[in-house]
Backbone as JSON, one array per atom type, in Angstrom:
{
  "sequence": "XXXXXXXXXXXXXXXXXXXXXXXXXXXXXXXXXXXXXXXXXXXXXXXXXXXXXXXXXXXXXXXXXXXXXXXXXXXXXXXXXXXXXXXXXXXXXXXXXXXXXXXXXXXXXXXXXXXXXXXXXXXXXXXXXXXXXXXXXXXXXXXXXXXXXXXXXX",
  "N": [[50.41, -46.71, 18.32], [50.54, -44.96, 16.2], [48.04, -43.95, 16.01], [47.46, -42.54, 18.2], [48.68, -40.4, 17.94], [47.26, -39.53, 15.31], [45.35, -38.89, 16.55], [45.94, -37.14, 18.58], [47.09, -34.8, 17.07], [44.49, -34.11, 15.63], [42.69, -33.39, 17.65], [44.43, -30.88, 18.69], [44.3, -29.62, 16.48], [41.72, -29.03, 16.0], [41.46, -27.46, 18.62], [43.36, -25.19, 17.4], [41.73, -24.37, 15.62], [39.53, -23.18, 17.12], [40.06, -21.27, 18.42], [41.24, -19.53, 17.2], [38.89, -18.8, 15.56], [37.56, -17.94, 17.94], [39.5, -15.67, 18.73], [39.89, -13.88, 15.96], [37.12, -13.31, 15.46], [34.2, -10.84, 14.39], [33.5, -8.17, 15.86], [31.25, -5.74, 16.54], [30.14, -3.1, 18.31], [27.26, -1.25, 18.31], [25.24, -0.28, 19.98], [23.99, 0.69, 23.22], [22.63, 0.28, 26.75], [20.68, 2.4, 28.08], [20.01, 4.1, 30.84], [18.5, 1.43, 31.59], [17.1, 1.39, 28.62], [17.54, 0.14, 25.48], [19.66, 1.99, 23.25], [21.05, 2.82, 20.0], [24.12, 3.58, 19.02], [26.07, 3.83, 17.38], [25.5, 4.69, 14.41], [26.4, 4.31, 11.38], [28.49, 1.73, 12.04], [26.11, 0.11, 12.48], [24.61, 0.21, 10.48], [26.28, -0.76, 8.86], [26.46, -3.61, 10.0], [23.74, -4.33, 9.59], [23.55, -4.05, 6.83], [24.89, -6.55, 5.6], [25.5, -9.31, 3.56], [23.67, -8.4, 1.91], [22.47, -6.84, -1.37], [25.09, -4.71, -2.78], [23.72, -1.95, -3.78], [21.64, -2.1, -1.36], [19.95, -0.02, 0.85], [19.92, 1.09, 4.07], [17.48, 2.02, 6.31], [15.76, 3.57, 9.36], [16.68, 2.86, 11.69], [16.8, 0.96, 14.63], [16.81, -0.74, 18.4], [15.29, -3.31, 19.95], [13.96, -5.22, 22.28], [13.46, -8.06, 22.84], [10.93, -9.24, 25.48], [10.42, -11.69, 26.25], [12.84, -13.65, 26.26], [14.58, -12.09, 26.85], [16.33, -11.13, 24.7], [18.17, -8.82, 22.69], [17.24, -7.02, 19.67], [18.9, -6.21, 17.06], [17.5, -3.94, 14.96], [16.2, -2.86, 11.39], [14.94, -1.23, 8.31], [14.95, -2.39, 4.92], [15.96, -1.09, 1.8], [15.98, -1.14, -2.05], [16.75, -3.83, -2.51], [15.7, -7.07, -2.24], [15.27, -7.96, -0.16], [13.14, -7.06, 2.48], [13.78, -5.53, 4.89], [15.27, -6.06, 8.3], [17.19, -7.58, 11.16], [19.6, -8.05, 13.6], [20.38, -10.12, 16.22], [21.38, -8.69, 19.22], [24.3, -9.21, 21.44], [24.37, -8.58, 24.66], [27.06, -6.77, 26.58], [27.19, -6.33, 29.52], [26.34, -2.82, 29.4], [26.69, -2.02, 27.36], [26.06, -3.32, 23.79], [26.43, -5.65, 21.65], [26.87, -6.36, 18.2], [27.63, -9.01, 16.94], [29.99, -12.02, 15.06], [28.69, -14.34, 15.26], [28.09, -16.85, 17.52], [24.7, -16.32, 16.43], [20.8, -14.91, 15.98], [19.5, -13.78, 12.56], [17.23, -11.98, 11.09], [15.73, -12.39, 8.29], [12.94, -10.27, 5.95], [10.81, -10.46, 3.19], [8.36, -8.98, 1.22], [6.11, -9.32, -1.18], [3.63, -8.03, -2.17], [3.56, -6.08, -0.52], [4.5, -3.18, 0.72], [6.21, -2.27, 2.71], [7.06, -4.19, 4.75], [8.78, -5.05, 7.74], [10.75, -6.04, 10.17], [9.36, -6.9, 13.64], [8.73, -6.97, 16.89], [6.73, -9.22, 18.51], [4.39, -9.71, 20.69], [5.93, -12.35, 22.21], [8.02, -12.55, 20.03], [9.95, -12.21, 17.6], [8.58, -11.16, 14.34], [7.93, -11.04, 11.01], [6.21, -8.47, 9.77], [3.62, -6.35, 8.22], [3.31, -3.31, 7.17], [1.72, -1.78, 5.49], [-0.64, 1.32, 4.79], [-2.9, 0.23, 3.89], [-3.46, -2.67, 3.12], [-3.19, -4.88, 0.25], [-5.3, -7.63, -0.22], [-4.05, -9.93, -1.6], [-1.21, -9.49, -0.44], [1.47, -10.58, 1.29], [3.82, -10.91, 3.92], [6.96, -12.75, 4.12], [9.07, -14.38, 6.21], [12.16, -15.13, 6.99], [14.49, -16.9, 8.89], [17.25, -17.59, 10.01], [20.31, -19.19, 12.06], [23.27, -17.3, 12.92], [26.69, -18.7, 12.13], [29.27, -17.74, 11.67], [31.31, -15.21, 10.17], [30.24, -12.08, 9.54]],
  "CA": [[51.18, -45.49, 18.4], [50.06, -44.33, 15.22], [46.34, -43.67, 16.38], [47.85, -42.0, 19.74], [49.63, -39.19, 17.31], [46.81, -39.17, 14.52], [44.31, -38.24, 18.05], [46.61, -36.22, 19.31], [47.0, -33.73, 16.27], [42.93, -34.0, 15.58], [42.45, -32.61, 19.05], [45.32, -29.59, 18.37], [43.75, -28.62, 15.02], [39.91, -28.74, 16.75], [41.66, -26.34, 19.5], [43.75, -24.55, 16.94], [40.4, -23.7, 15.0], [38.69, -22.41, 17.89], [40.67, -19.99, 19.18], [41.46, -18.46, 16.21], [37.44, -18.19, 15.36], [37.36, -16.45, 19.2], [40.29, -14.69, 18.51], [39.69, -13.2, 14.7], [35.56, -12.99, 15.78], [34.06, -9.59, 14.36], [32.88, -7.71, 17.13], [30.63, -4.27, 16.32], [29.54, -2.17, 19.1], [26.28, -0.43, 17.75], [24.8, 0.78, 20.7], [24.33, 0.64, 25.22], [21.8, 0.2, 27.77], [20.93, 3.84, 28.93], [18.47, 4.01, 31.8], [17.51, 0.56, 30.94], [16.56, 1.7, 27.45], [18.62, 0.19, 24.37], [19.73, 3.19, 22.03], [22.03, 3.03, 18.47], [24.94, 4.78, 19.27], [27.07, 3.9, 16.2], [24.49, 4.34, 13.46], [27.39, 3.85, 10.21], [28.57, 0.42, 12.11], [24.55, -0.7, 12.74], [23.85, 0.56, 8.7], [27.18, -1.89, 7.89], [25.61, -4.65, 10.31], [22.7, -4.73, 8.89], [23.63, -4.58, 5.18], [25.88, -7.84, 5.87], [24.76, -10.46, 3.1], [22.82, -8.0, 1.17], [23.23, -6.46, -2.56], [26.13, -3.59, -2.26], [22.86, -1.24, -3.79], [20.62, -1.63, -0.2], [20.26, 1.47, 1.59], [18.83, 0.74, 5.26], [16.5, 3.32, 7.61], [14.78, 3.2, 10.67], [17.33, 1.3, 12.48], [16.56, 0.69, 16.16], [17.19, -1.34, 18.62], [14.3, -3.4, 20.83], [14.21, -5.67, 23.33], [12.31, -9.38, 23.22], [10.68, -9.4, 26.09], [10.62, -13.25, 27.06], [14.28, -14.33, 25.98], [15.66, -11.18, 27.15], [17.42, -10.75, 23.91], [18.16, -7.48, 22.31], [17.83, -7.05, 17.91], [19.29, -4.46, 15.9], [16.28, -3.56, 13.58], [16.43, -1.92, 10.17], [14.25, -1.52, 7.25], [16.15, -2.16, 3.98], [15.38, -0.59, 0.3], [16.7, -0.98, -2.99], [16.7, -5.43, -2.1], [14.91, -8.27, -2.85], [14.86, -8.25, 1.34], [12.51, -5.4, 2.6], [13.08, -5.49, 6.65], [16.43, -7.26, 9.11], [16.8, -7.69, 12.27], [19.95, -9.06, 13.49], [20.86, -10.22, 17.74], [22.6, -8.29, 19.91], [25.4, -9.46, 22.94], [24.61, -7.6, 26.06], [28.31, -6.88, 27.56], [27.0, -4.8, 31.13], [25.77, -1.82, 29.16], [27.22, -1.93, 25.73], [25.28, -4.2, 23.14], [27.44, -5.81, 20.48], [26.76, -6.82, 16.93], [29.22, -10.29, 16.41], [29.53, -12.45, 13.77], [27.94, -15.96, 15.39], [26.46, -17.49, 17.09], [23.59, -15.46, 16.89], [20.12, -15.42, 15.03], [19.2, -13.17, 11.98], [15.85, -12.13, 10.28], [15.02, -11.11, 6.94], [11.97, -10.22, 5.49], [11.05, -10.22, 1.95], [7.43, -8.93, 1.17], [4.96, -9.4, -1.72], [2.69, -7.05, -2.64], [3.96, -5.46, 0.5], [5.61, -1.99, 0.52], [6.84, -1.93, 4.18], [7.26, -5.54, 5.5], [9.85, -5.16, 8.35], [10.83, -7.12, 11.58], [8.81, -6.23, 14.46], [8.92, -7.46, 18.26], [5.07, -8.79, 18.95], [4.06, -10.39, 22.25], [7.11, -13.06, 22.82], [9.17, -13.39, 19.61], [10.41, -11.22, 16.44], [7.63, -11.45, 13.43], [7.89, -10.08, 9.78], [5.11, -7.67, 9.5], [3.05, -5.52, 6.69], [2.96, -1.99, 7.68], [1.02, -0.65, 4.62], [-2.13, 1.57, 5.66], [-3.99, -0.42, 3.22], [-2.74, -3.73, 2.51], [-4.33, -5.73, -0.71], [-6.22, -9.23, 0.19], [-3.24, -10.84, -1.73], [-0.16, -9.07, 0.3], [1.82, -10.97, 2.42], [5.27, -10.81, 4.44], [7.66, -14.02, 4.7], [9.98, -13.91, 7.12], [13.54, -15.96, 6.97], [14.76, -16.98, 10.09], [18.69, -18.11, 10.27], [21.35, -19.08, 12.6], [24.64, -17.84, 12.24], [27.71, -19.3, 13.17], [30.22, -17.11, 10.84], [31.26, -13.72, 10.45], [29.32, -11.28, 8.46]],
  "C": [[50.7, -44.49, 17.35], [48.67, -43.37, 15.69], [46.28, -42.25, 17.32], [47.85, -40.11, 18.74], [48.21, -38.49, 16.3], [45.46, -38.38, 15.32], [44.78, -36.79, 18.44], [46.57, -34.91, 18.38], [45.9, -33.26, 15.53], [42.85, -32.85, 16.3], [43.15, -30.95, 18.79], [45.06, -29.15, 17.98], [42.48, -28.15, 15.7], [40.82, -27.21, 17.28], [42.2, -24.86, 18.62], [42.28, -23.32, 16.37], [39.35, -22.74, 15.43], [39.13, -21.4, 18.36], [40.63, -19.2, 18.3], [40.15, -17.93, 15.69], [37.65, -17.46, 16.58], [38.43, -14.78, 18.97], [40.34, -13.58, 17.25], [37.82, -13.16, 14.49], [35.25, -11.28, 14.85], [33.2, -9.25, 15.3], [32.17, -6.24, 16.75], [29.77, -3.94, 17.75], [29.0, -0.97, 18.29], [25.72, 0.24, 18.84], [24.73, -0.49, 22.6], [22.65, 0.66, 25.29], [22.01, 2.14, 28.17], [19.81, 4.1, 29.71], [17.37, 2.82, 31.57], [16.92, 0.25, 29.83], [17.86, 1.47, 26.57], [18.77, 1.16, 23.41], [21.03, 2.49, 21.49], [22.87, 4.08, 19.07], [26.48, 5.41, 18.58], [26.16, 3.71, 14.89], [24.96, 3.78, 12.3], [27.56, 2.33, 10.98], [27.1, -0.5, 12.52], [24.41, -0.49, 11.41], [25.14, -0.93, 8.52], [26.82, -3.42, 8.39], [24.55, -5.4, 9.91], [22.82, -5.15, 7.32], [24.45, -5.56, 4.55], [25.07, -9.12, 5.15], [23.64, -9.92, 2.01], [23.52, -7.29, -0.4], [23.76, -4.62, -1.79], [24.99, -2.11, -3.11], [21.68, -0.68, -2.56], [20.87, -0.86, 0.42], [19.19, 0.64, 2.96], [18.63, 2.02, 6.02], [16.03, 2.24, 9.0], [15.37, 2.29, 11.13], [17.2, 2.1, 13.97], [16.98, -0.13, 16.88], [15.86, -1.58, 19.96], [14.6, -4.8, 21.38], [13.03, -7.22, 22.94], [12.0, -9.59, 24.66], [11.08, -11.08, 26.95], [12.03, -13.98, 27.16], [15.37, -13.32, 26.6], [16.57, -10.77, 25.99], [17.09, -9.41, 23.13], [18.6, -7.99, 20.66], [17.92, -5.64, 17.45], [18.17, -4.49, 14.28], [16.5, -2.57, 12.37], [15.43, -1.91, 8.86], [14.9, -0.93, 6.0], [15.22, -1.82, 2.29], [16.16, -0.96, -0.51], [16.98, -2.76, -3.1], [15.65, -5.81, -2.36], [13.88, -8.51, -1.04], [14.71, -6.36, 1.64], [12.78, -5.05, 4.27], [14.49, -6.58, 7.25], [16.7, -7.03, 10.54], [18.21, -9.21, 12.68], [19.97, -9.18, 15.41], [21.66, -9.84, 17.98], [22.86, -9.0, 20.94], [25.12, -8.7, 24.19], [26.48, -7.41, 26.66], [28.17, -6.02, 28.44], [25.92, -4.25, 30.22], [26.04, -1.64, 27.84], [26.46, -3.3, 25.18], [26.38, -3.88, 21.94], [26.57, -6.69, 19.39], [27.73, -8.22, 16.78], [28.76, -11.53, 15.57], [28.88, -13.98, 14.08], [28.45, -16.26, 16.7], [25.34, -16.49, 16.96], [22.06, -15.75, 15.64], [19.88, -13.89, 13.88], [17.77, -13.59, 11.05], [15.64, -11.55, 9.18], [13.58, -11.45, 6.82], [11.93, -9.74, 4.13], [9.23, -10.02, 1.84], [6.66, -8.83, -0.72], [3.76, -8.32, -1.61], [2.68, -6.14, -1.3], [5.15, -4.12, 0.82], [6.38, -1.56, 1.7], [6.63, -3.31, 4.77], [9.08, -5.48, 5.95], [10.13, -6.22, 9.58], [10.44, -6.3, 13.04], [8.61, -7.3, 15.59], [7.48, -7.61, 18.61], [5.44, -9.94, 19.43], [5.94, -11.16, 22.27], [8.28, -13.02, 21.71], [9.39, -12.13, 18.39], [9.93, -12.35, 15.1], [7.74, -10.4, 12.26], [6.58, -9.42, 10.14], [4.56, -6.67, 8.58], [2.5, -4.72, 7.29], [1.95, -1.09, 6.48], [-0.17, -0.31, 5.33], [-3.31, 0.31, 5.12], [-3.73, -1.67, 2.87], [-3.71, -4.4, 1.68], [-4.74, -7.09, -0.01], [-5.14, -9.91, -0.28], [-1.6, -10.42, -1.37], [0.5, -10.31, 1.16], [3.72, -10.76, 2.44], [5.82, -11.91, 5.0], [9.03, -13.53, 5.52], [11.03, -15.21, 7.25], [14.35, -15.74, 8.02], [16.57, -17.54, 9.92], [20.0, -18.11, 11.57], [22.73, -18.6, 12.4], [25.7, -18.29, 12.88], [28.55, -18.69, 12.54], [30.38, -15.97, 10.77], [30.28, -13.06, 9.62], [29.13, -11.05, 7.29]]
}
């Protein structure tokens, strides 16, 4: 009997837990599908998306929004200053025509570069790759790129 009850209120809490993650989720609508083409159409809630996890000094530009070809998935791109992380890139939700920002599951990318003055996150052939945009880059440059799941809010 014991077991029955100590099962029984396991199970409740599990369910309890989940709902309330679906239900208290953060949800950001940054931008839509428009002629097929993803555009930013909340640039302040894509700047607060992006700077999610970073020091309260990073300023982010050049936020976009592009398309992975092979997975079909859509990332909210940004290149961040004033950080340790130079470049992010997090997954958007398709809902129809609206593309949402939410706090997990989803994947996020930083990039942190080395002798690299523009290492951002860039969409080449199938997958999303740090990359080193300088014209000139030195022989000992390079751009690491930090891949993460999340499952939590922002």
């Amino acid at each position: 009997m014991k077991n029955k009850f100590s099962l029984k209120t396991a199970i409740g809490f599990v369910l309890a837990c989940l709902f309330s993650t679906g239900a208290f989720a953060q949800v950001a609508v940054v931008g839509r599908l428009q002629n097929g083409k993803p555009i930013v159409t909340d640039l302040s809630t894509a700047t607060m998306v992006l700077k999610g996890g970073l020091s309260s000094s990073a300023t982010v530009s050049n936020i976009y929004i592009d398309l992975e070809p092979e997975s079909g998935k859509y990332f909210l791109i940004g290149k961040i200053s004033n950080d340790r992380v130079t470049g992010k890139a997090v997954e958007l939700k398709p809902d129809g025509e609206i593309l949402r920002a939410v706090g997990g599951p989803g994947v996020e990318i930083t990039c942190v570069g080395y002798n690299c003055g523009t290492c951002v996150p860039k969409i080449t052939g199938r997958k999303v790759r740090c990359v080193c945009e300088d014209i000139a880059p030195s022989s000992d440059s390079r751009c690491d790129m930090i891949s993460k799941v999340i499952l939590t809010l922002w």
